[in-house]
Structures are given as C-alpha cells and as structure tokens.
Backbone as a chain_set.jsonl record, in Angstrom:
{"seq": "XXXXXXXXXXXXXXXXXXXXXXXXXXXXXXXXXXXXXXXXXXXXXXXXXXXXXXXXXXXXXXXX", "coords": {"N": [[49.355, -172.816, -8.399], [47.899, -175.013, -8.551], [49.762, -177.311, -8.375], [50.702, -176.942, -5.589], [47.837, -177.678, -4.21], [47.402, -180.279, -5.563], [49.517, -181.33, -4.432], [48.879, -181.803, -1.421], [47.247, -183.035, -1.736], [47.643, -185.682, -2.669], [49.633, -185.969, -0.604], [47.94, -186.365, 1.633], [46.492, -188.367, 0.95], [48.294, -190.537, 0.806], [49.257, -190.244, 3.526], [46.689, -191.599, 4.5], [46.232, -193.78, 3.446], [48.434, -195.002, 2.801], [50.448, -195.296, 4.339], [50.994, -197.382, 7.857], [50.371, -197.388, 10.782], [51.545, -198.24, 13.739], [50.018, -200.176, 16.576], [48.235, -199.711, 19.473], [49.369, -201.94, 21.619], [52.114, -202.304, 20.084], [53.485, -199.738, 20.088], [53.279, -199.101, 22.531], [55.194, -201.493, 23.415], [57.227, -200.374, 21.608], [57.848, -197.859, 22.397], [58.873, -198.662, 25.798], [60.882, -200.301, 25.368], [62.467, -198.479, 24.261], [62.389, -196.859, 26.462], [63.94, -198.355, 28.129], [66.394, -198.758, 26.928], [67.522, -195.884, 26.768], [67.852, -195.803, 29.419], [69.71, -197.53, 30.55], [72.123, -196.703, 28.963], [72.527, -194.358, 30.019], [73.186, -195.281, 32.506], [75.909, -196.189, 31.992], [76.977, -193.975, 31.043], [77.391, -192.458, 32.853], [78.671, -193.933, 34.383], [81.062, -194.55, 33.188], [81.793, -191.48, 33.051], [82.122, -191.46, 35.845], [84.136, -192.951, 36.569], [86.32, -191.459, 34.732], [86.466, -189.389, 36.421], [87.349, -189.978, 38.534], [90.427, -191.136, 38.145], [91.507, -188.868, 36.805], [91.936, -187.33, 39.256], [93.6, -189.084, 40.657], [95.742, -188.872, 39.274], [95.822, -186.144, 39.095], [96.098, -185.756, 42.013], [98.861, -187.151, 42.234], [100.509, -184.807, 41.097], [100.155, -183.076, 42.559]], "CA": [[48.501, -173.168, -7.274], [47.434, -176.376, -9.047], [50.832, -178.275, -7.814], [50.157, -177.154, -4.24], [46.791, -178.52, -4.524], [48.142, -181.52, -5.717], [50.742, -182.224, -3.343], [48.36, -181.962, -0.124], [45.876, -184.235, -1.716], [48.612, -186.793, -2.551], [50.29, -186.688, 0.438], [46.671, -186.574, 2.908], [46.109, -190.045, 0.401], [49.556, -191.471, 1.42], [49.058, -190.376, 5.097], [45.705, -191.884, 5.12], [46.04, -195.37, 2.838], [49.868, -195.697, 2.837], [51.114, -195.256, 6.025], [50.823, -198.605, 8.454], [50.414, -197.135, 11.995], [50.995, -198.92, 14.577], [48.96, -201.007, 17.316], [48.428, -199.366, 20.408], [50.345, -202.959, 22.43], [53.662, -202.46, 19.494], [53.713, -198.324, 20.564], [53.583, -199.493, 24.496], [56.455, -202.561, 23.043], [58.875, -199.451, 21.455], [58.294, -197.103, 24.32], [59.713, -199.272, 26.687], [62.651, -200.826, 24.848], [63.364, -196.473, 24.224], [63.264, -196.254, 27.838], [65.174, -199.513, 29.021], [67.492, -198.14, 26.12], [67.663, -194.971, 27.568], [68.151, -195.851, 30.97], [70.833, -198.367, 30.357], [73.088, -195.836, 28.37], [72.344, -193.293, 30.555], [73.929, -195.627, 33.361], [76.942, -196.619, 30.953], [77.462, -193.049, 30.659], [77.162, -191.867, 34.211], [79.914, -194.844, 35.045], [82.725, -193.839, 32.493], [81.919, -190.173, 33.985], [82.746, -191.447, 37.443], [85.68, -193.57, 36.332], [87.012, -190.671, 33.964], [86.893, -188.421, 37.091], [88.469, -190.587, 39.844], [91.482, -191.521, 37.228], [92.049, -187.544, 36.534], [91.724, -187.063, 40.97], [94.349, -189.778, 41.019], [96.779, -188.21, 38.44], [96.222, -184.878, 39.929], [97.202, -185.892, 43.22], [100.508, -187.342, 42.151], [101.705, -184.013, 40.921], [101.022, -182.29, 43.851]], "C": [[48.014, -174.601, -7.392], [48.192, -177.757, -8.045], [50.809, -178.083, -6.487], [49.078, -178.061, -3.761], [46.849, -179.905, -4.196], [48.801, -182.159, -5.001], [50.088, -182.24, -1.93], [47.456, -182.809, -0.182], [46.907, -185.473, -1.253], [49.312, -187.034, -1.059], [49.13, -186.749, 2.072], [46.709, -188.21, 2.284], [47.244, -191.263, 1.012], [49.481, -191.432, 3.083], [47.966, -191.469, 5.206], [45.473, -193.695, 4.493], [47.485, -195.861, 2.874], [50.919, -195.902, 3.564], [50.927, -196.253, 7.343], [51.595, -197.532, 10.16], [50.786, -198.109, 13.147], [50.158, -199.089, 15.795], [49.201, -200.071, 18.51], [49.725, -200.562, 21.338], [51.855, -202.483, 21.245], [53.985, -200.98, 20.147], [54.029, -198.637, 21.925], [55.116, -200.422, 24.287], [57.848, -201.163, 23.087], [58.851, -198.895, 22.296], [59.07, -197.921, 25.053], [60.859, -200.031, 26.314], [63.283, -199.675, 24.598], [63.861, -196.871, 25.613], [63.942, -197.16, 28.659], [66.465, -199.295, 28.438], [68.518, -196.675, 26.839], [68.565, -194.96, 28.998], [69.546, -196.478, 31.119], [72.165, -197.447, 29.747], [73.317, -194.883, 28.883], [73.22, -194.077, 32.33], [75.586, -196.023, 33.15], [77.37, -195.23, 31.335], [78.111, -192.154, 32.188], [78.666, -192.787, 34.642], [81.488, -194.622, 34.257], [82.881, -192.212, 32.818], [82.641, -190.648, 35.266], [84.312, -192.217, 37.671], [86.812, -192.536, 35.959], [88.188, -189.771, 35.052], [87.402, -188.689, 38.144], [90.043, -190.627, 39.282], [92.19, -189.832, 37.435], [92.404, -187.194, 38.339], [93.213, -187.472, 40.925], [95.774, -188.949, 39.863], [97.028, -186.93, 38.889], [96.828, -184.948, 41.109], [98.63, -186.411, 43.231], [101.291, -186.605, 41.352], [101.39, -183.031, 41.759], [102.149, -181.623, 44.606]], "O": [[47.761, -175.28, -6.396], [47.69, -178.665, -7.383], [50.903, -179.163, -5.904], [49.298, -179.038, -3.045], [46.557, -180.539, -3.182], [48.773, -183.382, -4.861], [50.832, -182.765, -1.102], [46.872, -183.339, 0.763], [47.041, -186.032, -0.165], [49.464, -188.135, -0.529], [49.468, -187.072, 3.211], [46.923, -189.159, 3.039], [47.072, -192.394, 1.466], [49.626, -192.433, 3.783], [48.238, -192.354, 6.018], [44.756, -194.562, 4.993], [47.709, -197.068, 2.971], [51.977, -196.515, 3.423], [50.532, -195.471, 8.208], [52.737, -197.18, 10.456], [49.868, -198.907, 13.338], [49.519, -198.085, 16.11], [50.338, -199.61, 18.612], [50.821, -200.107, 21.664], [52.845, -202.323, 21.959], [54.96, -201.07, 20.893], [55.147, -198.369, 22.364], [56.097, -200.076, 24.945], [58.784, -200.938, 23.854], [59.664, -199.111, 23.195], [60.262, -197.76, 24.79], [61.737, -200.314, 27.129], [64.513, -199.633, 24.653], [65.006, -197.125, 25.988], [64.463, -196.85, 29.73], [67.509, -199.506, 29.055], [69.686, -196.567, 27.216], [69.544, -194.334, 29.405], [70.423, -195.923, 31.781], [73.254, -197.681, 30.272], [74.284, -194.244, 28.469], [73.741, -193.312, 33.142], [76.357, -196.123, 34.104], [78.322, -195.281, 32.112], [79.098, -191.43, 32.324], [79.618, -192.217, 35.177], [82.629, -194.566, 34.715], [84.006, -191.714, 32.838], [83.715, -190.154, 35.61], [85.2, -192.109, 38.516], [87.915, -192.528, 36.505], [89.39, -189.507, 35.02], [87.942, -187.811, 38.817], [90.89, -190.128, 40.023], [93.206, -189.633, 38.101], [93.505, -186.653, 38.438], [94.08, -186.613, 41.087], [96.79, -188.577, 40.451], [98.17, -186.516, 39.09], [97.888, -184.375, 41.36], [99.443, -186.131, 44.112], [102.343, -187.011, 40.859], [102.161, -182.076, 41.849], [101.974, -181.237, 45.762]]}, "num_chains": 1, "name": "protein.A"}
C-alpha cells in the first residue's frame, strides 16, 4: 500500500511543479492551427474522393 501511496504523491508533485501548462493565448494559437489543419486535410481528402470517383465513372462507362 506504501508504493501506491507513493506513486500518487509523486506524480500529484510532477503534475503540480513539473508540468509547464500552457497560456490561455498559446491553447487559442494550437486550437486553431488543429482546426486550419483539420479543415485543410479534410478538403485534400474530400478532392482525391471526388477525383477517385469520376476516374472509376469514366472507366466504368467504357466497358459498358
């Protein structure tokens, strides 16, 4: 029970002195480079979908 103990102190001490949070403005910074990330790959992805599936249209119709 000791080493339980132990390991919730140590790691409340590391949460609470060794851990570098950041700033509310750097949290607002990564959010929005996620979701310009996001968004951007998510349009990338959407466009080799629509390419993939015109290409396959076009191959299907010439064995009609």
């Amino acid at each position: 029970m000791n080493k339980v103990s132990n390991y919730i102190k140590e790691s409340y001490h590391e949460l609470m002195d060794k851990v570098t949070w950041p700033t509310a403005t750097q949290l607002q910074q990564s959010t929005a480079i996620v979701l310009v990330a996001t968004i951007l790959i998510m349009l990338m992805v959407s466009l080799m979908d629509f390419a993939s599936s015109e290409v396959l249209k076009l191959i299907y119709s010439l064995f009609k």
